[in-house]
C-alpha positions in Angstrom: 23.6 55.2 51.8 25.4 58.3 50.5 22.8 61.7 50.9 22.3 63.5 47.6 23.7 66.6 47.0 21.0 69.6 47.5 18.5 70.8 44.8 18.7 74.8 44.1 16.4 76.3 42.4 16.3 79.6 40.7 12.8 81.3 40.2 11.1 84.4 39.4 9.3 86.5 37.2 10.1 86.5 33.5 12.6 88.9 32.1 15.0 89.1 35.4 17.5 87.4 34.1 17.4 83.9 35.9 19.8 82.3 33.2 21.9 84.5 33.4 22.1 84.5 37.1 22.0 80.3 36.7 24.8 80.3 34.5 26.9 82.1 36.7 26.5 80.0 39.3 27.1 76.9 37.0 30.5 78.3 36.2 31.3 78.0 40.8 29.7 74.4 41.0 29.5 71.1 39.5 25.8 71.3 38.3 23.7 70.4 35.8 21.2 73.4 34.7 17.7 72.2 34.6 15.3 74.2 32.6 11.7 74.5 34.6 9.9 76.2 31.5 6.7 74.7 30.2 7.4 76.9 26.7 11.9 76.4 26.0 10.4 72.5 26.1 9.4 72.9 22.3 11.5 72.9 19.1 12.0 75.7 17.0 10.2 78.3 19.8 13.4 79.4 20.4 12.9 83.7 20.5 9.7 84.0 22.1 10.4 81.5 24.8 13.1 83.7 25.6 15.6 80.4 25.0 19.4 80.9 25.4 21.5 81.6 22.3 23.0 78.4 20.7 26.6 79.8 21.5 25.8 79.6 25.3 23.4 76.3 25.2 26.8 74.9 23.4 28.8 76.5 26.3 26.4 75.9 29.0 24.2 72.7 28.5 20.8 72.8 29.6 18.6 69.9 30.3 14.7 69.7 29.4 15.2 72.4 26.2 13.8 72.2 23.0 13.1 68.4 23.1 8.9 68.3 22.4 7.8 68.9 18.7 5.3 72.3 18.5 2.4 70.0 17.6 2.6 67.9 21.0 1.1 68.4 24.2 3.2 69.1 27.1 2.0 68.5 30.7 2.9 68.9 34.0 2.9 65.3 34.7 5.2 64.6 31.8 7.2 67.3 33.3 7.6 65.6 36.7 8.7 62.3 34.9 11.8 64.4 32.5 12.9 66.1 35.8 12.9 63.4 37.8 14.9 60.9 35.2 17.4 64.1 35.3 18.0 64.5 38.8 18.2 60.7 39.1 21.3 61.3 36.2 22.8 64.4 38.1 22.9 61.9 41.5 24.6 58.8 39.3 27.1 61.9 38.3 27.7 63.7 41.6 26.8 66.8 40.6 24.1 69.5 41.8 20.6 69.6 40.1 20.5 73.4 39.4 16.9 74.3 38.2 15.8 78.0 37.0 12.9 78.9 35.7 9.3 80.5 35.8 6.5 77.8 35.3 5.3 78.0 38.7 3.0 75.1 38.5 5.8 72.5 37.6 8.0 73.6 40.9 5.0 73.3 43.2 4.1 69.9 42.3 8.1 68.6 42.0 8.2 70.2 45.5 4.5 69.5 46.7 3.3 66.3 44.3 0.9 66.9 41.6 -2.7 66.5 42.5 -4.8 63.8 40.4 -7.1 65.6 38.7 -10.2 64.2 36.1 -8.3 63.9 33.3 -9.8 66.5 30.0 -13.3 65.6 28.5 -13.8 66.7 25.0 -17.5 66.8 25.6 -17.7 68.7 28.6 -14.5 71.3 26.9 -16.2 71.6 24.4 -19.9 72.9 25.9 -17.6 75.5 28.0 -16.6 76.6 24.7 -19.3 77.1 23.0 -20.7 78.7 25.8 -18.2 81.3 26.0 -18.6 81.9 22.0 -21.9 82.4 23.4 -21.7 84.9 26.6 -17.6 85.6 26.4 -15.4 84.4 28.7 -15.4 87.3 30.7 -19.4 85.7 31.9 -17.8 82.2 32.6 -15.2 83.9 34.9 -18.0 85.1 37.1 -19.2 81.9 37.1 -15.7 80.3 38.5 -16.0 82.7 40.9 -19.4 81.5 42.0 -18.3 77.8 42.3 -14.7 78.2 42.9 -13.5 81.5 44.1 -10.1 80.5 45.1 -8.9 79.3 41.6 -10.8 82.3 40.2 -8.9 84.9 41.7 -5.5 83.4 40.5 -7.5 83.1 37.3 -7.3 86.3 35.1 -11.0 87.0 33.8 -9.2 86.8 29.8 -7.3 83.6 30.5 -9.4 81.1 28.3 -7.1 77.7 28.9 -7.3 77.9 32.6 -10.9 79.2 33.0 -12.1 76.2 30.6 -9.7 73.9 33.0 -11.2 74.8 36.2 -15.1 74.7 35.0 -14.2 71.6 33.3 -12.6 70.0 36.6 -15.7 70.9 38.7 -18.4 70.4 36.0 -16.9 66.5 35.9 -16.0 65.5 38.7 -18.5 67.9 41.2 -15.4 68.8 43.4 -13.6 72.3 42.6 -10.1 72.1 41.3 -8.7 74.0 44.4 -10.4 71.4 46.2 -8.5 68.7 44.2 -5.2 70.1 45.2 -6.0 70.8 48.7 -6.3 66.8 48.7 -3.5 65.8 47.5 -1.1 64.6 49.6 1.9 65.4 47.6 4.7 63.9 46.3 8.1 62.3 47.6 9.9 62.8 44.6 12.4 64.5 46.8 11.7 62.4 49.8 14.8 63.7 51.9 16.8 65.4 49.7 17.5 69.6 51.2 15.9 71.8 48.5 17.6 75.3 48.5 15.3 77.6 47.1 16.1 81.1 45.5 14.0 83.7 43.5 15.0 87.1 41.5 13.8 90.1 43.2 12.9 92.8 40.6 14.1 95.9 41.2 10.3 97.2 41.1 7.2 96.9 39.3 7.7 99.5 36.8 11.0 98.6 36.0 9.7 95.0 35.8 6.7 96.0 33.3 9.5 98.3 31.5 11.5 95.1 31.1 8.7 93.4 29.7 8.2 95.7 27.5 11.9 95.9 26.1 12.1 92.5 26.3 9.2 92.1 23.7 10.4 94.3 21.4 14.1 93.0 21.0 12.0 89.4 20.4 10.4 91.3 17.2 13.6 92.6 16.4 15.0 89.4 16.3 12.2 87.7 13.9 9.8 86.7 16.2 6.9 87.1 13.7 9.3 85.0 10.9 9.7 81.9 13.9 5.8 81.9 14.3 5.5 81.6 10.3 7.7 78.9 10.2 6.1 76.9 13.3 2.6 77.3 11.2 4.3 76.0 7.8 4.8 72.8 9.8 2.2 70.3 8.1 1.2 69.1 11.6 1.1 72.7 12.7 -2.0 75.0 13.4 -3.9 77.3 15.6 -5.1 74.9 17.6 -2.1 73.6 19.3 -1.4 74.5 23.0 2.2 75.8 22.2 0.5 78.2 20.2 -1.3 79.7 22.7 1.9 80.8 25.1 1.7 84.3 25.9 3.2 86.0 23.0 2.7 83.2 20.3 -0.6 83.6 21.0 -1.1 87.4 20.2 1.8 86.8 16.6 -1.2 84.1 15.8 -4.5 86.7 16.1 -1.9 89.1 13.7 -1.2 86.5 11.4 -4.9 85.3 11.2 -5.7 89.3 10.5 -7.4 89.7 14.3 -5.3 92.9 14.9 -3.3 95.3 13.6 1.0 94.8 14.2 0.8 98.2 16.7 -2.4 96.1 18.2 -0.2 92.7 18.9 2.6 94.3 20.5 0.0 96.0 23.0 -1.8 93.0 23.6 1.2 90.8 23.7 3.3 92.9 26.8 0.1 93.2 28.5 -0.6 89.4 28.4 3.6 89.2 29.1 2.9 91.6 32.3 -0.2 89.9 33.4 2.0 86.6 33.3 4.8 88.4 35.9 2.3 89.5 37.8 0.6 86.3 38.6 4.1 84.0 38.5 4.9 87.0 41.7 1.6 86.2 43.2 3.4 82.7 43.5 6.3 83.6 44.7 4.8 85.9 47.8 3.2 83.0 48.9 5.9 80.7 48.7 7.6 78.9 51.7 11.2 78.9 52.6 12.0 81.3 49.4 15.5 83.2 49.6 14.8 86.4 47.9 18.0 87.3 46.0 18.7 90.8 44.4 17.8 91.1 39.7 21.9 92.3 39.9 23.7 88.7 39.3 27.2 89.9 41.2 25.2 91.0 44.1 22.8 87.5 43.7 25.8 85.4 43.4 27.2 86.7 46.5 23.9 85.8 48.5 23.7 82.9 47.0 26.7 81.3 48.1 26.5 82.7 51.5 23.2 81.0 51.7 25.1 78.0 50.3 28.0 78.0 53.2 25.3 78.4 56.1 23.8 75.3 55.1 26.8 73.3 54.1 
């Protein structure tokens, strides 16, 4: 049996510029570009997912975009079954699976396997939240770090979803949810295929949370607030939904629903934008076999296909 062309992944912190640096490298091999964002998944999120123009999506196709209506849930495990029916396709075609992005969580479990988790219990989710309407969710936090200190400390104390998650995990199934993936023995979606993995170096942290910045504000500039007004004139849109509470979307929501001022949003928003860099790099420094590659695309492009003709 023929061997499969190598994976190649592109990761990093948001606002680098890994499309950018993906296309590129399109345009020197026959690949497909895979997109690895749990966010660019949804229709009509298009600005504040940070989404490619149409012009270059037209130009430069990419796979796992804008294919999930706003209203529907997205998960990891649905994730692993898209990317795995696309790789399958990029095989049948001969060409390179090329897959950028900066959900951490759906590249560790295509690369690691996905651990099998209790799935969510209304009853218990909903006790956790009305505890935390109770004491805050700043109180339940030290309480993850009581039971579960490992997943607490990746956990940011103002990170509801994932604090509800990881109480929720333990509270149902009495095991910890760092526990459950320190159990699981992984996937073999891969099985022997090479995986050649690369991530986008910022040039430093203050020109990363600069970036962040900049990058938030050119998203208003281009009607950011408008593309959240439509989502929510959707009749099965509303609050509720979990694409609605993606870092940015989020904070547009709280403005909308009068929780903050439009100075306040834009604060709260690049914070919550930096807080997500900052723990997508906590990944990353603990990631093995990870070819650091520089934020300049002509200088990444030339490591990149160095690395390439080492390993060819």
């Amino acid at each position: 049996m023929e061997q499969a062309l190598p994976l190649i992944t592109i990761m990093g912190p948001t606002g680098v510029g890994k499309t950018d640096l993906a296309i590129s490298l399109s345009k020197l091999i026959s690949s497909e570009i895979i997109s690895v964002d749990s966010v660019q998944v949804y229709k009509g999120m298009d600005i504040g997912s940070g989404k490619p123009s149409k012009g270059i999506l037209d130009r430069y196709p990419h796979k796992l975009v804008s294919f999930v209506d706003p209203w529907k849930t997205y998960s990891t495990g649905l994730f692993l079954l898209d990317v795995t029916r696309e790789i399958d396709l990029c095989d049948k075609s001969n060409k390179v699976p090329l897959l950028a992005g900066g959900t951490m969580l759906y590249f560790k479990s295509l690369l690691s396997g996905i651990s099998r988790m209790p799935k969510a219990n209304q009853e218990v989710r909903k006790e956790i939240s009305d505890q935390a309407k109770e004491y805050g969710w700043e109180f339940l936090h030290k309480e993850l770090i009581t039971v579960d200190p490992e997943s607490a400390k990746r956990i940011h104390p103002n990170d509801s979803q994932r604090i509800q998650r990881a109480l929720e995990v333990y509270r149902v199934s009495s095991k910890t949810m760092t526990e459950w993936r320190k159990s699981d023995k992984g996937g073999d979606l891969l099985k022997s295929r090479e995986v050649i993995q690369f991530a986008v170096n910022p040039k430093n942290r203050e020109s990363l949370r600069e970036d962040v910045k900049n990058r938030f504000l050119l998203m208003l500039e281009a009607g950011l607030v408008k593309e959240v007004e439509k989502l929510l004139d959707l009749k099965q849109m509303d609050l509720t939904k979990s694409s609605m509470k993606s870092v940015g979307y989020r904070q547009i929501c709280d403005y909308l629903e009068g929780k903050s001022t439009y100075e306040e949003m834009i604060v709260k928003a690049v914070n919550a934008t930096r807080q997500l860099a900052k723990r997508q790099m906590t990944w990353l420094r603990n990631w093995n076999n990870l070819n650091w590659v520089s934020q300049d695309t002509e200088e990444a492009i030339d490591s990149i296909q160095e690395k390439l003709r080492l390993t060819s």
